[in-house]
KOLBAVO-793027 format. One line per field, with one value per residue: residue in one letter; x, y, z of N, C-alpha, C, O in turn. Coordinates in steps of 0.2 Angstrom, whole numbers. Example, Ala and Ser with C-alpha at 12.3 -4.5 7.8 and 13.67 -1.06 7.14 Angstrom:
BEGIN
residu	[A;S]
n_c1	[66;64]
n_c2	[-28;-11]
n_c3	[39;35]
ca_c1	[62;68]
ca_c2	[-22;-5]
ca_c3	[39;36]
c_c1	[66;64]
c_c2	[-16;0]
c_c3	[39;39]
o_c1	[71;67]
o_c2	[-17;6]
o_c3	[42;40]
***
This chain:
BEGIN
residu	[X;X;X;X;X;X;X;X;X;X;X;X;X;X;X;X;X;X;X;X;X;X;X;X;X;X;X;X;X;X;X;X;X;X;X;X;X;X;X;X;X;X;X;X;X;X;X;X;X;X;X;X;X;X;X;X;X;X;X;X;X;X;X;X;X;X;X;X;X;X;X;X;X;X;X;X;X;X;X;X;X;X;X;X;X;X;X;X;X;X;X;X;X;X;X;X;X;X;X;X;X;X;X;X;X;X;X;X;X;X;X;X;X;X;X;X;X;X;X;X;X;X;X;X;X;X;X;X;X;X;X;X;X;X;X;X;X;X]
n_c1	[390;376;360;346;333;314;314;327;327;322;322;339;344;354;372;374;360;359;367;364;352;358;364;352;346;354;355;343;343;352;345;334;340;343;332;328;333;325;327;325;338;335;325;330;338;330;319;328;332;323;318;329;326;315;318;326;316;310;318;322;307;305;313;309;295;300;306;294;286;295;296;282;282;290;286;272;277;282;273;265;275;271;254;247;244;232;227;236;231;221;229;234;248;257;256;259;273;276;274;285;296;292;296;296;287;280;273;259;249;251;247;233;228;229;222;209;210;212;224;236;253;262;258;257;271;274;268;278;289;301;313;315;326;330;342;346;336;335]
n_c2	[780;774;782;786;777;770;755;751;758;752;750;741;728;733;729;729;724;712;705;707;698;685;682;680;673;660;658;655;644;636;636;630;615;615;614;601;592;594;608;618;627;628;638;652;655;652;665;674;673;675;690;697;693;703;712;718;720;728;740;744;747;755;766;766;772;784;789;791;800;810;810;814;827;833;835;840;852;854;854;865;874;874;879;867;862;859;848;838;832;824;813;797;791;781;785;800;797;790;799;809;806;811;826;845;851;839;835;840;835;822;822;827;815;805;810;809;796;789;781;769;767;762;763;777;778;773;783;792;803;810;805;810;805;797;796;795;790;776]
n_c3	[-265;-273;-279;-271;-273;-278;-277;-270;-257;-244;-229;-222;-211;-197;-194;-179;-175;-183;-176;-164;-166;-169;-158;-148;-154;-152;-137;-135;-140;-134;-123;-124;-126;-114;-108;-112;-102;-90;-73;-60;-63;-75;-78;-76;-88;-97;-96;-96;-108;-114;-111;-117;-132;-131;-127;-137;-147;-144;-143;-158;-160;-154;-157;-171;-170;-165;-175;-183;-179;-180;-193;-199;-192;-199;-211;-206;-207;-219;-227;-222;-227;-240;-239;-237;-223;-218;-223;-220;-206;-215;-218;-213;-202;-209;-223;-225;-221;-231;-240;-238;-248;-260;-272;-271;-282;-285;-275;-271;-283;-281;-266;-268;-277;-267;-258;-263;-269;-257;-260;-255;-242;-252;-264;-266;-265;-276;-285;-285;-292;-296;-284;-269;-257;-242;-232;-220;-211;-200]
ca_c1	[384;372;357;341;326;309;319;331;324;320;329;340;345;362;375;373;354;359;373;360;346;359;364;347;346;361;354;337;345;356;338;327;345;345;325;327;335;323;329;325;340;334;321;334;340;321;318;334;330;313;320;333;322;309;321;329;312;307;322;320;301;304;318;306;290;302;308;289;284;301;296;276;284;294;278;267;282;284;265;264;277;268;250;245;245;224;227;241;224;217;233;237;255;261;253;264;279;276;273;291;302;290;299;288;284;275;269;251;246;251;244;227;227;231;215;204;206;213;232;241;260;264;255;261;280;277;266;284;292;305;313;320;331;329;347;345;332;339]
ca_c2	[778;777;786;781;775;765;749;751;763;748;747;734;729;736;723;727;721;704;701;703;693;679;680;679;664;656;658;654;636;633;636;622;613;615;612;595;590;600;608;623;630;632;644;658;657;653;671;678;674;679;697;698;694;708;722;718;720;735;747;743;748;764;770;767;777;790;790;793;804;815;814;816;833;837;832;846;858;854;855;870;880;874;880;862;862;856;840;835;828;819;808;792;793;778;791;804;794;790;806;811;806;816;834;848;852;834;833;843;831;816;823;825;810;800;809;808;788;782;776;765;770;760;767;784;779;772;788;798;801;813;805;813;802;797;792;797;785;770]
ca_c3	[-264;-278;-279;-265;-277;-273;-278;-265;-251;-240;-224;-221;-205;-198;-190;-173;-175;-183;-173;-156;-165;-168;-151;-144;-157;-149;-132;-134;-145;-128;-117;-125;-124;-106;-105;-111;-96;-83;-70;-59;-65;-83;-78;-79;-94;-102;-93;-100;-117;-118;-110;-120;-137;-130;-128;-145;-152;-139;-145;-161;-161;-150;-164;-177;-168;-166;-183;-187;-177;-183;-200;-196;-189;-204;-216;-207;-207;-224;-231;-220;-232;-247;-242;-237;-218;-219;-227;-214;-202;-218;-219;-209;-203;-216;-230;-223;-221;-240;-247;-240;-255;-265;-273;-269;-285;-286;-269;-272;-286;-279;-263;-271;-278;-260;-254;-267;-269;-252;-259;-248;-245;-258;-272;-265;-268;-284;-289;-284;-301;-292;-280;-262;-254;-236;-231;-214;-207;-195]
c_c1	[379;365;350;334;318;310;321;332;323;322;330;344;354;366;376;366;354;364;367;356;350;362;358;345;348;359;348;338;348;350;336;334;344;338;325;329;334;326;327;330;339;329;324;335;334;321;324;333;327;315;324;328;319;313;325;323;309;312;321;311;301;309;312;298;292;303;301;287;288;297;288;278;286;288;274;273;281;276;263;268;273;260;245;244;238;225;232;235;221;220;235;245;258;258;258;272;281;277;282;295;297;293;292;284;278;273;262;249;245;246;237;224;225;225;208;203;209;220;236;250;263;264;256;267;279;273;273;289;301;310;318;322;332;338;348;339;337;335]
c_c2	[779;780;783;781;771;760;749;755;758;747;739;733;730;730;723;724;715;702;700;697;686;676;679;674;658;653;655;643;634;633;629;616;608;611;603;589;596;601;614;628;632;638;649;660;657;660;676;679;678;688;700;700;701;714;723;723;729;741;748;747;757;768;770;774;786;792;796;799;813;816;816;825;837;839;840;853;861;859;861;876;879;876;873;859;856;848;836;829;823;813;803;796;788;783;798;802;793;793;809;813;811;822;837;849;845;832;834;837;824;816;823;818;805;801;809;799;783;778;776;769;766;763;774;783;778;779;793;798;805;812;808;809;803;794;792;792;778;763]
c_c3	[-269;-274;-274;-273;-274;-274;-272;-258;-245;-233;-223;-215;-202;-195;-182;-173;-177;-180;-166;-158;-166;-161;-147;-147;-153;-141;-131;-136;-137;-122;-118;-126;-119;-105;-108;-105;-90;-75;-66;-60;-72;-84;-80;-84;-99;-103;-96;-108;-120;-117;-115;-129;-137;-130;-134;-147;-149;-143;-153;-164;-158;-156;-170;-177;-167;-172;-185;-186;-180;-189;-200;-194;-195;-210;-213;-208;-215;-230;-230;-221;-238;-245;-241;-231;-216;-220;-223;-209;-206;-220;-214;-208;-209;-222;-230;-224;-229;-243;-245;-245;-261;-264;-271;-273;-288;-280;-270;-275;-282;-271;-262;-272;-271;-257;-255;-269;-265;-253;-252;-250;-248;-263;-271;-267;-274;-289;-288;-291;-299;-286;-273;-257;-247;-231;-223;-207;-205;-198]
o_c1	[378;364;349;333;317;306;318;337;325;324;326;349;359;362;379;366;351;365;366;355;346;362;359;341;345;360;347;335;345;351;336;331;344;338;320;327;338;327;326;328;341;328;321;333;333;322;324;334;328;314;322;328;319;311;326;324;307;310;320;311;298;307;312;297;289;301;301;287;285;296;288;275;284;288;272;272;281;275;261;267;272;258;240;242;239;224;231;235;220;218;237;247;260;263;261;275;286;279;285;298;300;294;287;278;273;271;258;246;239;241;234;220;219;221;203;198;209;221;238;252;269;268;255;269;282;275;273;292;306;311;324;318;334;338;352;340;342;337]
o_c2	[785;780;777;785;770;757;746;756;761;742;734;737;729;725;719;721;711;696;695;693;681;670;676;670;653;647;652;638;629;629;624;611;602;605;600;584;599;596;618;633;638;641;652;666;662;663;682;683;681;692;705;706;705;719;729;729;734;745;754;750;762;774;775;778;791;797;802;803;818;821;823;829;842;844;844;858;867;864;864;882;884;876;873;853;851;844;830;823;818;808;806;801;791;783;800;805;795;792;812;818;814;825;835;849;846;826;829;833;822;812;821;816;802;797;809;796;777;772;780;771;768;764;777;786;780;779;798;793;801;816;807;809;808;790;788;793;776;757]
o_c3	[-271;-268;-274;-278;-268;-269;-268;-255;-240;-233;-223;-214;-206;-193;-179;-168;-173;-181;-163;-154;-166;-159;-142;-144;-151;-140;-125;-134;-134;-117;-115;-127;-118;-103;-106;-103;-87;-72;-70;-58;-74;-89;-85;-86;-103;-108;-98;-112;-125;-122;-117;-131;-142;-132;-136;-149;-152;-146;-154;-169;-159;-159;-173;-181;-167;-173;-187;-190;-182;-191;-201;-197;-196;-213;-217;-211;-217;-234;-234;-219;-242;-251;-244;-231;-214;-215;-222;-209;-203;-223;-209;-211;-214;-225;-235;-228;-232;-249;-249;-246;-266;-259;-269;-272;-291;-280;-269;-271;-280;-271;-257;-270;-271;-254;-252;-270;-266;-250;-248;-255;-247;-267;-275;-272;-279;-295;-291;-293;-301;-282;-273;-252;-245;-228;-221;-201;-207;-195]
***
């Protein structure tokens, strides 16, 4: 595995995620199918589709808030060996989530920076010169 960078940090979806969302493609294609020739039978599956798409997007969204939260935890953990515990309050969590990949020896500055002129997490990761590699998120 090469090395994680700000290039290639992105998540990209795993194959059980595009395999459900082309089944709930598939499904949703076979509904408005059906709904051309209405019926009180096609309710079901309309209603199945829709469930179906919604709890895709629901686990998906619960795994991700977990995520944040975890790293949000690790972030005051973090800040609060380095002497930085304060500053945890004056960040968003994306500002948080951002400043992860920074080393510690370049977290302060960067840190400074983020709360002196309001960068977004983006201009946090491209301020990360050091990068620490997240391989572990979902």
């Amino acid at each position: 595995m090469n090395g994680q960078t700000y290039a290639n940090h992105r998540h990209r979806p795993t194959l059980w995620l595009v395999t459900s969302f082309l089944a709930a493609t598939a499904v949703v294609l076979t509904v408005f199918l059906m709904l051309l020739r209405p019926a009180v039978v096609t309710l079901a599956p309309v209603v199945l589709a829709l469930a179906l798409i919604l709890t895709l997007w629901m686990v998906r969204q619960y795994a991700l808030r977990l995520q944040n939260r975890i790293i949000r935890l690790e972030m005051q953990v973090r800040l609060a060996r380095l002497g930085r515990v304060a500053d945890c309050d004056r960040l968003s969590v994306p500002q948080l989530i951002a400043l992860r990949f920074a080393s510690d020896q370049e977290i302060g500055p960067i840190l400074d920076k983020t709360l002196a002129d309001k960068l977004d997490p983006d201009q946090i990761k491209r301020a990360v010169t050091n990068w620490q590699a997240d391989y572990m998120r979902t």
